[in-house]
Structures are given as C-alpha cells and as structure tokens.
C-alpha positions, 0 to 999 in steps of 0.5 A, spaced: 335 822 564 329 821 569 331 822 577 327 815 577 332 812 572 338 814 575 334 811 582 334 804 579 341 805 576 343 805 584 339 800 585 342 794 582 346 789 585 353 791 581 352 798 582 358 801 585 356 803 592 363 802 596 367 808 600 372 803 601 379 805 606 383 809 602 376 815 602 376 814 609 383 816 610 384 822 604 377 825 607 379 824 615 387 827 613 384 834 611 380 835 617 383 832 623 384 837 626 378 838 628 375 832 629 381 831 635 376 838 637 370 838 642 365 834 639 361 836 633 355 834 629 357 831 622 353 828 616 356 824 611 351 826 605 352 820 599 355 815 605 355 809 600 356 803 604 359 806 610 366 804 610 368 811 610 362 813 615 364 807 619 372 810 620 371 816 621 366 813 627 372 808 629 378 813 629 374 820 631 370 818 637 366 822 641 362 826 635 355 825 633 355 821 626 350 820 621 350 818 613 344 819 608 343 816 602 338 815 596 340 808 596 336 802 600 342 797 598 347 802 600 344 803 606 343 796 608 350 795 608 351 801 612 347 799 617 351 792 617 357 796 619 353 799 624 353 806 621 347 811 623 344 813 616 337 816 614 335 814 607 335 822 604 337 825 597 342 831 596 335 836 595 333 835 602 338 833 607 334 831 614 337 836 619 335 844 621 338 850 619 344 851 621 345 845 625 350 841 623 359 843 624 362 838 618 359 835 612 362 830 608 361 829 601 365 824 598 365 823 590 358 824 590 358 831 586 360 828 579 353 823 580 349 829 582 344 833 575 343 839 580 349 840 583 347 848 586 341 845 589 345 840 593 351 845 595 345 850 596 341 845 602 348 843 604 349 850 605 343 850 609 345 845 613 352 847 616 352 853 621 356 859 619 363 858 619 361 850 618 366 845 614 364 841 608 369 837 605 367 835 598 373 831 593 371 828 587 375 825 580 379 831 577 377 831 569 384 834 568 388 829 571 394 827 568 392 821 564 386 825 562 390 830 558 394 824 555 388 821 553 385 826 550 391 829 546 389 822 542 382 823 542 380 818 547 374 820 552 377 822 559 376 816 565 370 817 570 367 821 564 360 817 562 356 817 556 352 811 558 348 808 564 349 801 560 355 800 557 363 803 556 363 807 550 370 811 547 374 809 554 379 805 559 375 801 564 369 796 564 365 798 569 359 804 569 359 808 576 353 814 574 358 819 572 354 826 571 358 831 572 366 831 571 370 837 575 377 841 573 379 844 580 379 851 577 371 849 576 369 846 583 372 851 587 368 856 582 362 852 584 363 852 591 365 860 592 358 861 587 354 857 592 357 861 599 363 856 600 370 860 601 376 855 599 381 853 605 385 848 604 386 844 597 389 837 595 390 831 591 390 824 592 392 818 587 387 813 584 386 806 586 385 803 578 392 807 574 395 801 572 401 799 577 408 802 573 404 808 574 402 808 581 408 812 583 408 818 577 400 818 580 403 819 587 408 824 586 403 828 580 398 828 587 402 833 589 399 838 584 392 837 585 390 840 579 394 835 575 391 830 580 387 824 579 382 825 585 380 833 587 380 835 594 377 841 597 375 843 604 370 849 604 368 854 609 361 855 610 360 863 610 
C-alpha cells in the first residue's frame, strides 16, 4: 500500500475523521492534572475534526494549543470549530526540538505504516520530562479474545481499505497496526517514553446488553476495549 493511496482513503468524504466528546474526555482525565498548571504548549498530533482539540481549548484555557493533520477535510472542520491546526504528518511535526510540553495522540498509531518514526519525531518534539498521551483500540480486548476463540477476525483490525472481510462492523476506518498493552508500552519504552500511568475505557459501538460488562472490564485495561497510556519523555 502506497502513502498516496492511504492519502486518498482520508480524503474521502465517508472517511471517519471524528474525535468526537468521549476521546475528549478519556485523554483530558489522564492529564488533568497538568493542564489545571501553569500554561504549556500542546500539540494534538491526528486532530481529526477537532472535537478533541476543541475541548481541550474550552475546558483547559490559558495553554497554547495546536492540531496537525494530513487530511485537508479534517482540517477544514477543525478550523470550523475554531481550532488552530497545521496540515502535517507524524514524519515531520512543525515545531523545534524540544519545544513542546504535552503531546496528544489519540488513536492515531494503529493508521500509521511507520509507527517508530512517528513516536521517534514525537520524541523530538517534547521537552525532556514532556508528556505524551497516546490511546488506541486494545487488539486483546475482551470480545476480541472471544472472537477469535471462534475463528472470527478481531474488531478494529482490517484487511481491506474497500470493504469488511471476516469481522463485526460495516464501516472501514484505515486500521494498520493493532496493539495489545504489553506491545505498546514496549514500543514506547523502545522509543525513549517511560510509561507512567495506564487505563482502560469502554467503546461507544459494543452492542447496548453489553455496555455495562464493557464499563467494568475497562478497569483491567488489558482486557479493555480501548489502551490508554501516558508516557514521559526521557
């Protein structure tokens, strides 16, 4: 698969560019408090259409706030939010070394091909003893080690950008890259990031009977449907 093919995908009209309220919230929780701090310089790398962004601008004044994403429509609604944003991709992030205190990247990494070079110019980016904040679907989630007890393929994992093949769902979002915890936060530590703090939250599409078992599992975050991690740069 090409870059420039991946490109288009994220340009098409029905491609899933949303961060929507509930990532807003999840990734706002696991750094609170350092946004209730002394201003800092933040950068929402993927920002999608700026939901996220948006939120964090609203609830979190007073820091200086910028989204990056490759895709124009992306960026379009950002900027109808209001959001600050920079078209740029993960490969060469529009800020000096060492300038920036919090990074956010949310569910970002499993559409990325180089996921080392991204966390390696993330690196770059945040000043020694800087925050990143990275979450992303859990390929060992609960109802992905069911599915595939019964040979069924996991949810958030994709074999096609054209169509479903093999698992629940009806809509293609781009997935390259599924993490278990145990293989992200090796990742992580790989690339320079010591992991501080670590969680679990549910996902919005589990079929309502289930929601609440989803909620309570959350609270193993290796079992959890969606990762999060927040990593110190070292």
């Amino acid at each position: 698969m090409t870059v420039g093919s991946l490109q288009g995908f994220y340009e098409e009209p029905d491609a899933t560019v949303v961060s929507g309220p509930e990532r807003a919230d999840r990734q706002l929780a696991m750094v609170r408090d350092l946004l209730d701090g002394p201003p800092l310089r933040v950068l929402d790398v993927g920002c999608g259409d700026g939901a996220a962004t948006g939120a964090l601008i609203a609830r979190h004044p007073g820091h200086s706030v910028v989204g990056t994403d490759w895709s124009m429509m992306a960026l379009r609604r950002a900027r109808e939010r209001g959001v600050p944003v920079v078209r740029a991709g993960t490969d060469a992030l529009p800020v000096a070394d060492g300038s920036v205190d919090v990074v956010f990247m949310s569910e970002l990494i499993e559409h990325l091909v180089d996921t080392d070079a991204a966390l390696e110019e993330i690196h770059r980016a945040l000043k020694p003893g800087g925050t990143l904040l990275i979450s992303t679907p859990n390929l060992a989630a609960w109802f992905n080690r069911a599915l595939l007890a019964v040979g069924v393929q996991p949810v958030f994992s994709e074999v096609s950008l054209r169509a479903i093949h093999g698992r629940p769902g009806e809509e293609v979002v781009g997935h390259l890259r599924m993490f278990t915890l145990r293989a992200l936060t090796g990742l992580l530590e790989a690339n320079g990031f010591r992991c501080d703090r670590i969680a679990g939250a549910p996902y919005h599409d589990v079929p309502r009977p289930l929601r609440p078992l989803d909620r309570l599992i959350c609270r193993r975050p290796s079992l959890a449907s969606i990762l999060l991690v927040r990593a110190v740069r070292l």
